[in-house]
DRENSE-460462 format. One record per residue (C-alpha): residue number from 0; residue in one letter; x, y, z. Coordinates in Angstrom, 1 decimal, always signed. Layout:
<sites>
(site NUM, A, (X, Y, Z)) ...
</sites>
This chain:
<sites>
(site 0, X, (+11.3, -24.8, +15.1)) (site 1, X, (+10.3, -21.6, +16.8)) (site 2, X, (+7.6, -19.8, +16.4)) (site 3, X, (+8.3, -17.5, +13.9)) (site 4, X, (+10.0, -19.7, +11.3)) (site 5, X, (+6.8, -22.0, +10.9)) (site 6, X, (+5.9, -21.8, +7.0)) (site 7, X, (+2.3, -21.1, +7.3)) (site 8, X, (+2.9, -18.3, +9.2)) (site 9, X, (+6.0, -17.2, +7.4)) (site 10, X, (+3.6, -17.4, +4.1)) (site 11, X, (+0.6, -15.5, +5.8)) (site 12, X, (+3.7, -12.4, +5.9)) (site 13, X, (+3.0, -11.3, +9.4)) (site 14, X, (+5.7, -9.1, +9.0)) (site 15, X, (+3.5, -7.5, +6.2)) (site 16, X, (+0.9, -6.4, +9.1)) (site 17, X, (+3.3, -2.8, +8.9)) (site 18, X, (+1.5, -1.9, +5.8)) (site 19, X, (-1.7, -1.4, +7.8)) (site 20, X, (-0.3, +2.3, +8.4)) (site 21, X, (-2.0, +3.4, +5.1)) (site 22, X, (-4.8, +3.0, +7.1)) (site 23, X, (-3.5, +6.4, +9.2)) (site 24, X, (-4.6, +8.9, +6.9)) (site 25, X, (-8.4, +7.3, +6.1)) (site 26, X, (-8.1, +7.8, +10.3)) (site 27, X, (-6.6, +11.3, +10.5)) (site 28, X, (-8.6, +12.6, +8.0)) (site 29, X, (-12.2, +11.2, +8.9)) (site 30, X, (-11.7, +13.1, +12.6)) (site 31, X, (-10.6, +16.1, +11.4)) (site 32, X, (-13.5, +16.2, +8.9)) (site 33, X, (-16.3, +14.6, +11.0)) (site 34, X, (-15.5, +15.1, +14.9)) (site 35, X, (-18.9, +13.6, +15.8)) (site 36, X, (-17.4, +9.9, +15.7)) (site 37, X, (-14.6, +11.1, +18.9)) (site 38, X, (-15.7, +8.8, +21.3)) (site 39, X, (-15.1, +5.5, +24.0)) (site 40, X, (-15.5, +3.0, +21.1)) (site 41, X, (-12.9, +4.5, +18.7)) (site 42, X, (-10.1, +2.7, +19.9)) (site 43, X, (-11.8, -0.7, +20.0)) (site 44, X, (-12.9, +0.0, +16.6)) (site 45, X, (-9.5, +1.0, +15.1)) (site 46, X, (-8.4, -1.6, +16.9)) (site 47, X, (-10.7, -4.2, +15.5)) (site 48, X, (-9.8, -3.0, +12.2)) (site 49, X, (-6.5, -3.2, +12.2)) (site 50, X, (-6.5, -7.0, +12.8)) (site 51, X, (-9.7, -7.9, +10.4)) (site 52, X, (-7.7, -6.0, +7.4)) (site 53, X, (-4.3, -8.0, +8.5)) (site 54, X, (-6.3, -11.0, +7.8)) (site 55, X, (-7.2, -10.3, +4.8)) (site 56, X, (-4.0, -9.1, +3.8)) (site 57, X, (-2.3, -12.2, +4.9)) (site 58, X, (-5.5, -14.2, +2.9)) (site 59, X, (-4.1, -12.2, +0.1)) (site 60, X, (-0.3, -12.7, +0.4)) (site 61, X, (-0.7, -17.0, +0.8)) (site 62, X, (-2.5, -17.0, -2.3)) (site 63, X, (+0.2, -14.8, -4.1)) (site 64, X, (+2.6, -17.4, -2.6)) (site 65, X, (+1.0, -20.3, -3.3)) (site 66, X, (+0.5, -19.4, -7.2)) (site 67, X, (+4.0, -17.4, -7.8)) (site 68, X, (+5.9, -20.5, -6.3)) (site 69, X, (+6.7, -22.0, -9.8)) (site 70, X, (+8.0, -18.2, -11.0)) (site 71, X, (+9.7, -17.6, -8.1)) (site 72, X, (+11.6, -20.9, -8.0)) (site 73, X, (+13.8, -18.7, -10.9)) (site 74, X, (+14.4, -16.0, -8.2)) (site 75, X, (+17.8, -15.3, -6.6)) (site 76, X, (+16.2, -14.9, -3.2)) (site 77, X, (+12.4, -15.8, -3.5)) (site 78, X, (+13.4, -19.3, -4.5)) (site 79, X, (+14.0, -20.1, -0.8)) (site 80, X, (+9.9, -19.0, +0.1)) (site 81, X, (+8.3, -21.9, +2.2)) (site 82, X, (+6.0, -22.7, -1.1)) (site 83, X, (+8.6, -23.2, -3.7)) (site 84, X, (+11.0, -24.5, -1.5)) (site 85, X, (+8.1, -27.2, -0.8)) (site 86, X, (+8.5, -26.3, +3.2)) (site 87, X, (+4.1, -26.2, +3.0)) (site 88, X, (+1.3, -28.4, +1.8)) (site 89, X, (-0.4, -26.7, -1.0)) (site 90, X, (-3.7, -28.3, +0.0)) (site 91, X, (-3.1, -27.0, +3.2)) (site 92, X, (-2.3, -23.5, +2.0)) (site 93, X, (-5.3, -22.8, -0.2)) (site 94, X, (-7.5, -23.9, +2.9)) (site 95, X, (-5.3, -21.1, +4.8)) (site 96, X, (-6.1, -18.5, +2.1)) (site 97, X, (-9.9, -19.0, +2.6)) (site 98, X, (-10.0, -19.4, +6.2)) (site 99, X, (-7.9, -16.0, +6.8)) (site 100, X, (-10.3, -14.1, +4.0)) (site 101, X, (-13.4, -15.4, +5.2)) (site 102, X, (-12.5, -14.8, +8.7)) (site 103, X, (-11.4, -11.0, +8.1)) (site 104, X, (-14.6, -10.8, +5.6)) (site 105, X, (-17.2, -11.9, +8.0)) (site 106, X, (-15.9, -10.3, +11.1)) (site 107, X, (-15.9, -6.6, +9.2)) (site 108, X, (-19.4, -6.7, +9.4)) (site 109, X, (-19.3, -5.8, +13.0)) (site 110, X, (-17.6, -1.8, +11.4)) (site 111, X, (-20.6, -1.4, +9.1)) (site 112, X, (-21.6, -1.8, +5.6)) (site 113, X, (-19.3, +0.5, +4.4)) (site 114, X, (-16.0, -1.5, +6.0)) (site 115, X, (-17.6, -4.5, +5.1)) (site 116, X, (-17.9, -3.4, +1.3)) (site 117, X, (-14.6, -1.9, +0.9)) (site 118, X, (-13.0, -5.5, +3.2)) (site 119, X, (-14.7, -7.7, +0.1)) (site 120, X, (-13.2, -5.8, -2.4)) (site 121, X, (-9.7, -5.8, -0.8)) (site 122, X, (-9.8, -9.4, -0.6)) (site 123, X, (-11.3, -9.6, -4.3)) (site 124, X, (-8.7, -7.2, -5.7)) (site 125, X, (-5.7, -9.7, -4.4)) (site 126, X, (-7.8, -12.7, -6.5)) (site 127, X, (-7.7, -10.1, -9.7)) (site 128, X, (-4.6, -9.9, -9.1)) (site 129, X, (-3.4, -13.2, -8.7)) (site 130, X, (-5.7, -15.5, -10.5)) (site 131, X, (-5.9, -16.4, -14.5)) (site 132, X, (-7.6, -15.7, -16.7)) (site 133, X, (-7.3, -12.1, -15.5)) (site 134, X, (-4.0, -12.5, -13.4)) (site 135, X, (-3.4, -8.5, -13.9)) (site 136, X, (+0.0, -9.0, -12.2)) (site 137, X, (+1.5, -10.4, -15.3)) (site 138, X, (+0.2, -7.6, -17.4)) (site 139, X, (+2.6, -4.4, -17.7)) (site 140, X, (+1.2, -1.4, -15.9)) (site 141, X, (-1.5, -2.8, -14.7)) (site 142, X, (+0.5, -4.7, -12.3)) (site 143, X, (+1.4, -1.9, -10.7)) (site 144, X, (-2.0, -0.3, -10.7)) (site 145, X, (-3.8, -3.0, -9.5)) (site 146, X, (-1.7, -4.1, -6.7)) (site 147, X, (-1.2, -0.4, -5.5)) (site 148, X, (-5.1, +0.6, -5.5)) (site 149, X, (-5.0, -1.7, -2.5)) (site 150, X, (-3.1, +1.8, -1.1)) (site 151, X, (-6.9, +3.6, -1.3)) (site 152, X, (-8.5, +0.8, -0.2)) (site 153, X, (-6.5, +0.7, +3.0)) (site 154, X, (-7.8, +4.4, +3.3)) (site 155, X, (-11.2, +3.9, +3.0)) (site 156, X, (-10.9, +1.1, +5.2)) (site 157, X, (-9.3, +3.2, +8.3)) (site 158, X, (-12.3, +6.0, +6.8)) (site 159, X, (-14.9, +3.7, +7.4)) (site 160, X, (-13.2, +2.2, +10.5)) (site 161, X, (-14.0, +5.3, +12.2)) (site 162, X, (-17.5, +5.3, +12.0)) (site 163, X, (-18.0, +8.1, +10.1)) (site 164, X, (-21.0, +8.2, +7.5)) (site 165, X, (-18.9, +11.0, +5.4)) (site 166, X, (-17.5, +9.9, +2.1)) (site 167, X, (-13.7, +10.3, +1.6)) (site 168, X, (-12.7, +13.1, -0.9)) (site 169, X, (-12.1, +11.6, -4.3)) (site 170, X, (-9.1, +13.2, -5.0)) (site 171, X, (-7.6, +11.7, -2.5)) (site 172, X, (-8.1, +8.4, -3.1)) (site 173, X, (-6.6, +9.4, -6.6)) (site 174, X, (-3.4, +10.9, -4.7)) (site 175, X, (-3.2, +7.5, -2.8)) (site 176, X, (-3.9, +5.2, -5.3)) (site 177, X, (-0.8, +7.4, -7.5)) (site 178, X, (+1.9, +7.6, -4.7)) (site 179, X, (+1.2, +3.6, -4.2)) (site 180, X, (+1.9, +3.2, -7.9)) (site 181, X, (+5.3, +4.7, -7.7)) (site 182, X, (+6.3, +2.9, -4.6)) (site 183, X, (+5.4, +0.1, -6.9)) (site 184, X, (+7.0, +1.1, -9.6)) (site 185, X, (+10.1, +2.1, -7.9)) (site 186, X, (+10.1, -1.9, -6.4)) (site 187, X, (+9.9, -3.4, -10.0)) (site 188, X, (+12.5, -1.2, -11.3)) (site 189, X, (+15.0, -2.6, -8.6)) (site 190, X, (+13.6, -6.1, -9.1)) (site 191, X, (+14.7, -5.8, -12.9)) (site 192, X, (+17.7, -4.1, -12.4)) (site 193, X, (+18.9, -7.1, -9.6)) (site 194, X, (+17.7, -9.9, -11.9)) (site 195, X, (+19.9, -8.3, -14.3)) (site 196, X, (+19.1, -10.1, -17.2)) (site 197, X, (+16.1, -9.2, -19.2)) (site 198, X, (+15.6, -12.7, -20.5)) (site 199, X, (+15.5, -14.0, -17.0)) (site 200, X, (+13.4, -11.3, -15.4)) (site 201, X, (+10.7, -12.2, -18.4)) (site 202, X, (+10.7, -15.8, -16.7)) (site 203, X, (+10.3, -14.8, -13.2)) (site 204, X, (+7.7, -12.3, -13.6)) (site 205, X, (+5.6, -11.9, -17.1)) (site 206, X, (+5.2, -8.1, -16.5)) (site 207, X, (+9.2, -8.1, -17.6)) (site 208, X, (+9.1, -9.2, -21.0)) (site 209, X, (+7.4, -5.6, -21.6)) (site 210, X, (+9.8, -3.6, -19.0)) (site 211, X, (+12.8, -2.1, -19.1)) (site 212, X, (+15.1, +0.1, -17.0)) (site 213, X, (+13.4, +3.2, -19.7)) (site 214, X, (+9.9, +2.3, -19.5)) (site 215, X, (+9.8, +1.9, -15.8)) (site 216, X, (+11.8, +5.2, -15.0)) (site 217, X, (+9.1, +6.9, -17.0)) (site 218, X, (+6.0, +4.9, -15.4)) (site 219, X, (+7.4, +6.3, -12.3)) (site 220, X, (+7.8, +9.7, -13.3)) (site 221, X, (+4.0, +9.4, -14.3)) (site 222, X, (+2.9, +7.9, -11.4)) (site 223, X, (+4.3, +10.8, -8.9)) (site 224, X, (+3.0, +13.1, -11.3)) (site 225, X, (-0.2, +12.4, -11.0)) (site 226, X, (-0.1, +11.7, -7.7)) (site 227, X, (+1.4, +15.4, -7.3)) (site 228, X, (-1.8, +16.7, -9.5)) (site 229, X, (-4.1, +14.8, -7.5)) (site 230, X, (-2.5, +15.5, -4.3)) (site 231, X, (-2.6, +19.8, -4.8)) (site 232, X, (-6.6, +19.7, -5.8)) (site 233, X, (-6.8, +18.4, -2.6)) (site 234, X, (-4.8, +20.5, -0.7)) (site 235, X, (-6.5, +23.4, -1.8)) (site 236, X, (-9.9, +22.4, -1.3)) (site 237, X, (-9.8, +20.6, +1.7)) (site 238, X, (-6.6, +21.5, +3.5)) (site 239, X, (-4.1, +24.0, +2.5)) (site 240, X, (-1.6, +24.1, +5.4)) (site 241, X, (-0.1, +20.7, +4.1)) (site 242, X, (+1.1, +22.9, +1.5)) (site 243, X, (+3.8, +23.4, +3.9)) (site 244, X, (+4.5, +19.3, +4.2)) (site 245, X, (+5.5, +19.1, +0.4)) (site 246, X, (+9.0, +19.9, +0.7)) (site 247, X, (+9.4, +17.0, +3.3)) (site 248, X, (+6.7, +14.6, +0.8)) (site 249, X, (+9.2, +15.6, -2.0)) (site 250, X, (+12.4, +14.8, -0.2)) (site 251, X, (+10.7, +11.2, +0.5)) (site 252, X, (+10.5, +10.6, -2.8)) (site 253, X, (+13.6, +11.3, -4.1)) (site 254, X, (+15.6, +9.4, -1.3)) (site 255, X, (+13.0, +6.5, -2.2)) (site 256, X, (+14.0, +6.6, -5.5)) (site 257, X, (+17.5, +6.9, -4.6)) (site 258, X, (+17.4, +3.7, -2.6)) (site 259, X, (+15.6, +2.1, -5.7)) (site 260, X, (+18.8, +2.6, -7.8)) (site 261, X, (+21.2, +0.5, -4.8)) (site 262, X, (+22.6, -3.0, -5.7)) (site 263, X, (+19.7, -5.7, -3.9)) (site 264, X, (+17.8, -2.6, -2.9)) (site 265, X, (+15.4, -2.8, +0.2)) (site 266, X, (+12.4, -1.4, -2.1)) (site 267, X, (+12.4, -5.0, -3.3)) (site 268, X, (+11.3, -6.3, +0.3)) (site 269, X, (+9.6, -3.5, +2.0)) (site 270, X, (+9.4, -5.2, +5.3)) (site 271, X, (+12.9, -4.9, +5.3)) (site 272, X, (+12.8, -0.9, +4.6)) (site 273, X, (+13.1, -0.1, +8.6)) (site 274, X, (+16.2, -0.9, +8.6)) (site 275, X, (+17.1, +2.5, +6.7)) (site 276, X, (+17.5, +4.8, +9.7)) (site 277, X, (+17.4, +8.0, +6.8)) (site 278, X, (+14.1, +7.0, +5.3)) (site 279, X, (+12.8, +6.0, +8.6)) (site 280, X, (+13.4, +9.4, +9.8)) (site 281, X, (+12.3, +11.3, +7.5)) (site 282, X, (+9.0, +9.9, +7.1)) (site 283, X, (+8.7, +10.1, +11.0)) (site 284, X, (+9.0, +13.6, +10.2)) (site 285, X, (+7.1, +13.7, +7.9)) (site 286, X, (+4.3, +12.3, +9.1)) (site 287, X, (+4.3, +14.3, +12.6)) (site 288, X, (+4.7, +17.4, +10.8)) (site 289, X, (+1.5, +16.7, +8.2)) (site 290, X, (-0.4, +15.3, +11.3)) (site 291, X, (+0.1, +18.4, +13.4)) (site 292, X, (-0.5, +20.7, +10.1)) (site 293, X, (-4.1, +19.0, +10.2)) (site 294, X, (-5.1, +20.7, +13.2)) (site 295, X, (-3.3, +24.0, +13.1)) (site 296, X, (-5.0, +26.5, +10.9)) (site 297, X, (-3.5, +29.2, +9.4)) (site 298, X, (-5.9, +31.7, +8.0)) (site 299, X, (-2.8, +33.7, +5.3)) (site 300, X, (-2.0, +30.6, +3.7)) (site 301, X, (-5.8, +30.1, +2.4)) (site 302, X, (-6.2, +33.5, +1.5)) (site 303, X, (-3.1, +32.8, -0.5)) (site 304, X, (-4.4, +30.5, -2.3)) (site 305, X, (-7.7, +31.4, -2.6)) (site 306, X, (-9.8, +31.6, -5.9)) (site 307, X, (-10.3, +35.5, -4.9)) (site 308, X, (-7.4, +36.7, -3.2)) (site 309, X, (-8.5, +39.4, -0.2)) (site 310, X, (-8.1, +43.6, -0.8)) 
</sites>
């Protein structure tokens, strides 16, 4: 057995680590706005954070295992999981889930109260969302919502990883929290769509027996809607040269939503997602060109915009 294959690990979803990235913009946006925190012990910090929130990520996903293993025995694919397959100890498992939480938990203390706070409720969202009574991931809508606030959580995390004392801009965290839901969103819709039979997709996943192929096209319209309002309040107050990024923000979208609609699509398992070379791309793009358009002013485009428009 090599390393890789061994179910504990395969359960903790190492491979999962990737979705640290949302941490980037928390990063990016922190220095531009407070360049006091620039110094020798930012790396180590980011660093360190990085690997505490990978912990607690991982805490998260063997508890989703470990409690979806009966549901996802009626999955085409997820069936073969270490936990349904009965390839791990269940005992064994929930002592994994509270060692990896309790060691991401405790060792976020050494980024400050503020990463500390926002590291508890990341680990106490994925219990909301995972544990009954409450169990919001069998619940339509608020699946989606609760699993992608984890999107602004992973921002105020790489925020607060920083150092700075600032507090992120609200309608950010909205934006985040929006354009999470309809990555979300998008996923379910392709998970219905390959179950392909509604009474079977109610079995595997609760959430189902409300959904359908209308009612999640027009989540998802909702969700990048107000991810598109929340986005453009805070372009204009904060930053109105990633004005220029939206054409490339849009085009992500809509080839994201293109990929949802594909037979077995790779929304369903976004570790696998790499593998398209045209999404890749363009969020490589993407993201250099809204990183760069962080640090290069230009003074027309405000005035454009502006409340008051200069004489």
């Amino acid at each position: 057995m090599s390393f890789l294959s061994n179910p504990y690990l395969q359960i903790a979803r190492i491979d999962h680590w990737f979705k640290n990235v949302f941490m980037l913009p928390g990063i990016v946006m922190a220095l531009y706005l407070d360049q006091g925190v620039w110094s020798a012990a930012l790396l180590p910090r980011l660093i360190l954070a990085f690997l505490l929130v990978g912990l607690i990520a991982s805490s998260y996903y063997v508890l989703n295992e470990i409690l979806d293993a009966e549901t996802d025995k009626k999955h085409p694919v997820k069936c073969n999981r270490p936990v349904p397959s009965g390839r791990v100890n269940v005992k064994l498992a929930y002592f994994q889930w509270l060692a990896l939480g309790a060691a991401g938990i405790l060792g976020s203390l050494a980024l400050g109260p503020a990463f500390f706070v926002s590291a508890i409720v990341l680990w106490l969202m994925g219990c909301i969302y995972n544990i009954k009574p409450i169990r919001t991931k069998d619940k339509p809508y608020l699946d989606v919502l609760s699993e992608s606030v984890n999107n602004p959580l992973r921002l105020l995390l790489g925020w607060y990883a920083t150092g700075t004392a600032l507090v992120p801009p609200i309608s950010l965290l909205f934006a985040y929290w929006m354009i999470g839901a309809f990555f979300m969103a998008v996923k379910r819709f392709a998970e219905y769509r390959h179950i392909n039979d509604p009474v079977q997709a109610g079995e595997y996943r609760m959430s189902f027996q409300h959904y359908n192929e209308e009612r999640l096209l027009i989540s998802i319209i909702y969700y990048v809607a107000a991810f598109g309002l929340f986005f453009g309040i805070f372009l204009i107050r904060y930053r109105t040269e990633l004005i220029l990024s939206i054409p490339l923000i849009a085009a992500v979208i809509a080839w994201y939503i293109h990929i949802g609609f594909h037979y077995d699509s790779p929304v369903q398992y976004p570790e696998k997602l790499y593998k398209n070379q045209g999404l890749m791309t363009l969020l490589l793009i993407t993201t250099i060109v809204m990183t760069a358009l962080m640090f290069i002013d230009i003074p027309w485009l405000s005035e454009i915009f502006s409340k008051t428009p200069a004489i």
